[in-house]
C-alpha positions as CSV (number, residue, x, y, z in Angstrom):
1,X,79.6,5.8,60.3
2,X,75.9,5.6,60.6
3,X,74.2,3.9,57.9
4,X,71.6,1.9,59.7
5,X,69.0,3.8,57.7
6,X,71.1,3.8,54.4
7,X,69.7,1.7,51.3
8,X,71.2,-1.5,51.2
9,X,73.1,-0.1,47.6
10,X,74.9,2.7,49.5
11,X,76.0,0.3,52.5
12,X,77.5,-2.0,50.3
13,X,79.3,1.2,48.4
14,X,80.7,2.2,51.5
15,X,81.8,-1.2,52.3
16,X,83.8,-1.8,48.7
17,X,85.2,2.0,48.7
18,X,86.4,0.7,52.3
19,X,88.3,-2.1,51.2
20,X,91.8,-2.5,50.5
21,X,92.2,-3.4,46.4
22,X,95.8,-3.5,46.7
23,X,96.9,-3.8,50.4
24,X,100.5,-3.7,49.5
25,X,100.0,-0.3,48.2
26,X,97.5,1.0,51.3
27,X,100.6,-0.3,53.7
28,X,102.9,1.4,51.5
29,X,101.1,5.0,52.0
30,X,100.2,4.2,55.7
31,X,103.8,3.8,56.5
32,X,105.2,6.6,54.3
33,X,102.8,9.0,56.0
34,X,103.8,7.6,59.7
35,X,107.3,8.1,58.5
36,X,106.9,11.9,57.4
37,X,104.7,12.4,60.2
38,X,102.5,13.8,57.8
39,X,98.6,14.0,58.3
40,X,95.8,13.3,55.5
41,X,92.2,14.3,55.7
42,X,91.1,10.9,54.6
43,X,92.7,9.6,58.1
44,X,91.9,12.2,60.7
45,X,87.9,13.2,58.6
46,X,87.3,9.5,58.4
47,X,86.8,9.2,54.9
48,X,84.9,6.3,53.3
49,X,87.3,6.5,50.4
50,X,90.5,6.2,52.1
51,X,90.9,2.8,51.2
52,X,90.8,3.5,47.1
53,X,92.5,6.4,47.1
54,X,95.3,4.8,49.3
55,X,95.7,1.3,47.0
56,X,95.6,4.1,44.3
57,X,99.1,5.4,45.7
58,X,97.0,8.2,46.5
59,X,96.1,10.8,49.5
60,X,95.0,14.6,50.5
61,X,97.0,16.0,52.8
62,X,96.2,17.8,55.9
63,X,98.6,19.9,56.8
64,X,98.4,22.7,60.6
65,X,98.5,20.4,62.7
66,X,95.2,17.8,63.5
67,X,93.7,20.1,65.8
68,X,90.6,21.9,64.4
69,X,89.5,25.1,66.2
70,X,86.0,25.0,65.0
71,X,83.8,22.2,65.6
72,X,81.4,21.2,62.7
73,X,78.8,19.2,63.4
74,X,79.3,17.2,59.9
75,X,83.5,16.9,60.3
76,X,85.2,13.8,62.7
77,X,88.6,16.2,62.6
78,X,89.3,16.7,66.6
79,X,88.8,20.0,67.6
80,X,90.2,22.2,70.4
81,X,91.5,25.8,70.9
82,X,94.8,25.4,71.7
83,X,96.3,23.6,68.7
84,X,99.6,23.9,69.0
85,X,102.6,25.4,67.3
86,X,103.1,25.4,63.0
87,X,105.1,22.5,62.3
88,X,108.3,24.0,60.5
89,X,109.6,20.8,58.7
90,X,105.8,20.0,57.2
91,X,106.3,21.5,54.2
92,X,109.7,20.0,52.8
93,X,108.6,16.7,54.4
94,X,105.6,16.8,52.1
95,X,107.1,17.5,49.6
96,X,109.4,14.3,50.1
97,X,106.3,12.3,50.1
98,X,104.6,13.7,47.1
99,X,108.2,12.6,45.0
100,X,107.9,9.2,47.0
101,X,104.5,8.5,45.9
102,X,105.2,10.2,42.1
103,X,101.9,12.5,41.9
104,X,101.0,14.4,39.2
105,X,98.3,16.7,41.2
106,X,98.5,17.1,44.7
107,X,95.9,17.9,47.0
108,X,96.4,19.4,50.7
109,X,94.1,20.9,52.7
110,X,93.8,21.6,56.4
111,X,92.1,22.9,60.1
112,X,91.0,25.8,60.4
113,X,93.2,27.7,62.7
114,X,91.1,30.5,64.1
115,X,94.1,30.9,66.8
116,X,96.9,32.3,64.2
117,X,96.7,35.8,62.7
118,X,97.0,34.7,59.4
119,X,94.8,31.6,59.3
120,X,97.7,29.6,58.5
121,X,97.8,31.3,55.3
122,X,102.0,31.8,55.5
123,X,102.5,28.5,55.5
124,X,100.1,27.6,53.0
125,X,102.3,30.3,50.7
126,X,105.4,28.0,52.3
127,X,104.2,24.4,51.2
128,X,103.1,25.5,47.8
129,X,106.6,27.3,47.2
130,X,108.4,24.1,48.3
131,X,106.7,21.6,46.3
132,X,107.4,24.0,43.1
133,X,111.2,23.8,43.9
134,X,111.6,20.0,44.9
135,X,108.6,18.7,42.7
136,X,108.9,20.5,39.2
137,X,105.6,19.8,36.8
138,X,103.4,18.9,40.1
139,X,99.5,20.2,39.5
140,X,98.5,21.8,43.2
141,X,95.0,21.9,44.6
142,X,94.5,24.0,47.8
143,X,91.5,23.5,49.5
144,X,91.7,26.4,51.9
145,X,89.5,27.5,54.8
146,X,87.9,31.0,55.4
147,X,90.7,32.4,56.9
148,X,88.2,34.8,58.9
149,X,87.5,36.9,55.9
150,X,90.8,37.9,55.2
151,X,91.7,39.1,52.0
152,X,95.3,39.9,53.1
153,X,95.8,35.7,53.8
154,X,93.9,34.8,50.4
155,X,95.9,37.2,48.6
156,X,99.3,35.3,50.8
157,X,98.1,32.0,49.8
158,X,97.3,33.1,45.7
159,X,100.9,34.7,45.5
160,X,102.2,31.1,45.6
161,X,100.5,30.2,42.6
162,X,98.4,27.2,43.2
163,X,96.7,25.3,40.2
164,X,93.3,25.1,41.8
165,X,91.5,26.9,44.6
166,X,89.3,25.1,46.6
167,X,86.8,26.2,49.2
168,X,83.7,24.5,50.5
169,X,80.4,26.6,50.8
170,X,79.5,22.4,52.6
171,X,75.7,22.9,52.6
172,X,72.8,25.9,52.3
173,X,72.4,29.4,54.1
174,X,69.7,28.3,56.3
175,X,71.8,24.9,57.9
176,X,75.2,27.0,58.9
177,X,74.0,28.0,62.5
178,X,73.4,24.1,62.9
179,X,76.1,22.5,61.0
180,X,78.9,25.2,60.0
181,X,79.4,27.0,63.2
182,X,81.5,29.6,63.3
183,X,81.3,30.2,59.5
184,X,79.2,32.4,57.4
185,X,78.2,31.6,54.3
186,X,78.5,35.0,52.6
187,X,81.8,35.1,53.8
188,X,82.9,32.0,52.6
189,X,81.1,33.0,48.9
190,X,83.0,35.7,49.0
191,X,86.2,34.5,49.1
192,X,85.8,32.6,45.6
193,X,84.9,35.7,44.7
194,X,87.9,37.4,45.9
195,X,89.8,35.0,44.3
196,X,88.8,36.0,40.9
197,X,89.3,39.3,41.5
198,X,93.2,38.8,42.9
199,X,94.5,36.2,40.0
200,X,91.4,35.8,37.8
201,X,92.7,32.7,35.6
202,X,93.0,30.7,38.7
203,X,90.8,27.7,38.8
204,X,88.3,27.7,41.5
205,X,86.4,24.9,43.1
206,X,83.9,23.9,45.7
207,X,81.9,21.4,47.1
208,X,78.5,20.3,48.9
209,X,77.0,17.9,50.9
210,X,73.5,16.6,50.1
211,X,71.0,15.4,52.6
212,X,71.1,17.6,55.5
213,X,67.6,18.5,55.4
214,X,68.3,21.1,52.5
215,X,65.5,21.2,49.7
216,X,66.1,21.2,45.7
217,X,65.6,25.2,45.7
218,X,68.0,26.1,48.3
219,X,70.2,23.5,46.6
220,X,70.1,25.2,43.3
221,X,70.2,28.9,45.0
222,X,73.5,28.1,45.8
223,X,75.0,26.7,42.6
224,X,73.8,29.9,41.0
225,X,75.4,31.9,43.9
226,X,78.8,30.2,42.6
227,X,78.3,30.5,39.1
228,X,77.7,34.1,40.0
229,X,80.9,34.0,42.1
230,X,82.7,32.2,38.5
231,X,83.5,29.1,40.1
232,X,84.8,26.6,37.7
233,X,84.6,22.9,39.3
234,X,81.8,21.5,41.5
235,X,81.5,18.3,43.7
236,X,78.3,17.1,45.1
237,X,78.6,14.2,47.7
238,X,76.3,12.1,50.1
239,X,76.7,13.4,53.8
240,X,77.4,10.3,56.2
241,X,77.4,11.1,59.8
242,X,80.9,10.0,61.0
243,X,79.5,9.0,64.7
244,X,76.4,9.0,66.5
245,X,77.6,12.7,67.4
246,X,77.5,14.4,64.6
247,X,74.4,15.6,62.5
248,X,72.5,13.3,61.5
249,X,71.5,11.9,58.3
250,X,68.3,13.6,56.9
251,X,67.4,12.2,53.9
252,X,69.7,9.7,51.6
253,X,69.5,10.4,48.0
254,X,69.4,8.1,45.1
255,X,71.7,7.4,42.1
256,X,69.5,9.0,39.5
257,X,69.3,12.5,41.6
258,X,73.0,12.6,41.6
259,X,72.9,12.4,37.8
260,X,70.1,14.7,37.4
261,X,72.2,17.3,39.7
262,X,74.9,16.8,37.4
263,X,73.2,17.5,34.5
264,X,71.7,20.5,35.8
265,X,75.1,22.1,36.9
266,X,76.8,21.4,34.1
267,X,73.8,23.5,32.2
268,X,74.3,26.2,34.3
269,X,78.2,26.6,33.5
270,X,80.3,24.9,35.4
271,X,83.5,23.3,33.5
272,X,83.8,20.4,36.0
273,X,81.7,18.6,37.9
274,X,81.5,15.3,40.3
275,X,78.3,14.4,41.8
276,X,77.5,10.9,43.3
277,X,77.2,9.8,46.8
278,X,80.7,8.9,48.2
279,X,81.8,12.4,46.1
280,X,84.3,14.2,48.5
281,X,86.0,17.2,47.7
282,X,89.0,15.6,46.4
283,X,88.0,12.5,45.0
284,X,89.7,11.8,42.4
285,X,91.1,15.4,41.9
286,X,93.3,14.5,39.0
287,X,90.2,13.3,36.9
288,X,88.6,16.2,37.4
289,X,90.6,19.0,37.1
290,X,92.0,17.0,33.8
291,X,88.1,16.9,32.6
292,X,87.9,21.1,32.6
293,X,86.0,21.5,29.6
């Protein structure tokens, strides 16, 4: 991660979210998931809060494989465009984990998998259906890719009923040729907005990364493109380059903007919100979507 330019406050953030506050219980997850052969986000994205969310007996899961076929210049996930073949035990594995590690609200993302007709979208439908039977009372949160602009796979992955629907617009219009290639950001605004339109009480979320290089307007452009789009719960997060590779840091804001973007998005609407610098999409989830107002 770089942070050789990062204020001496956010280094030593990193550095406590990165540490183990119960090791017994980051072992415990490490080895259940090796067991399962289950992926998580926090593992293969390189998340500063793995090691919190873990000793909290906690972890998204990333489910299609570990083989992204786009290749975003924020994202450490491995990309290629060949992934491989659906893994057809994944979903009652992970289902077998979630009872194991007794959560109340799940989350499980994954790739995008530009290489299958559906996006993936049937096995989404697949997971979602198998935690209902094996884990009764379980909150899910999907936090889904494009799936090319498909309404056909949105509508696939809504027939399973998830609790929340997640989908990242990740940063402004004007930075997706430079750091969400292959993705278009009135397509992916519109499939929040499809959502509303195929099972309007679901709950819809989405997230951003700040310091990119976006300004304040373009920032605040976009919050009013979801509110437009009737998206419920927001997250607002610090981006940290995961290499040398990736884009790199442009600006690193402070505490006190966080809380002022907060403020201002909850004036314009939105029931739920999370914005401060190691934010990810699904930190602390269960907080959040339990905080609805």
């Amino acid at each position: 991660m770089m942070v050789g330019l990062a204020p001496r406050w956010l280094i030593e953030d990193v550095r406590l979210a990165k540490q183990n506050k119960c090791s017994d219980r980051t072992d415990h997850v490490t080895d259940l998931l090796a067991h399962y052969r289950l992926f998580t986000v926090c593992q293969s994205a390189r998340c500063p809060n793995r090691g919190e969310c873990f000793s909290n007996h906690t972890a998204t899961f990333l489910i299609l494989g570990d083989i992204c076929t786009r290749s975003c210049a924020f994202c450490a996930i491995e990309c290629g465009k060949t992934p491989g073949p659906l893994d057809e035990g994944e979903p009652a594995r992970l289902a077998q984990a979630v009872n194991d590690l007794n959560l109340q609200h799940v989350v499980i993302t994954s790739v995008t998998r530009d290489d299958l007709p559906d996006g993936g979208a049937y096995h989404y439908a697949r997971v979602v259906e198998t935690l209902r039977q094996n884990c009764p009372g379980v909150k899910i949160e999907l936090l889904v890719p494009d799936f090319a602009g498909s309404e056909d796979a949105l509508a696939k992955v809504l027939s399973s009923r998830p609790d929340v629907l997640s989908h990242n617009l990740e940063t402004v219009p004007r930075l997706y040729p430079i750091v969400r290639k292959g993705a278009v950001y009135a397509r992916s605004l519109n499939l929040l907005k499809k959502v509303k339109t195929i099972s309007e009480n679901i709950i819809t979320k989405s997230g951003l990364m700040l310091g990119l290089g976006e300004n304040n307007e373009e920032v605040e452009s976009v919050l009013g493109d979801l509110r437009d789009a009737d998206c419920d719960m927001l997250t607002l997060g610090q981006y940290l380059a995961p290499s040398f590779e990736h884009a790199t840091v442009a600006r690193y804001l402070t505490r006190s903007e966080f809380g002022l973007w907060n403020d201002k998005a909850r004036k314009m609407g939105f029931k739920s919100v999370a914005s401060g610098p190691l934010v990810r999409s699904s930190y602390k989830a269960a907080a959040c979507f339990g905080g609805m107002r």
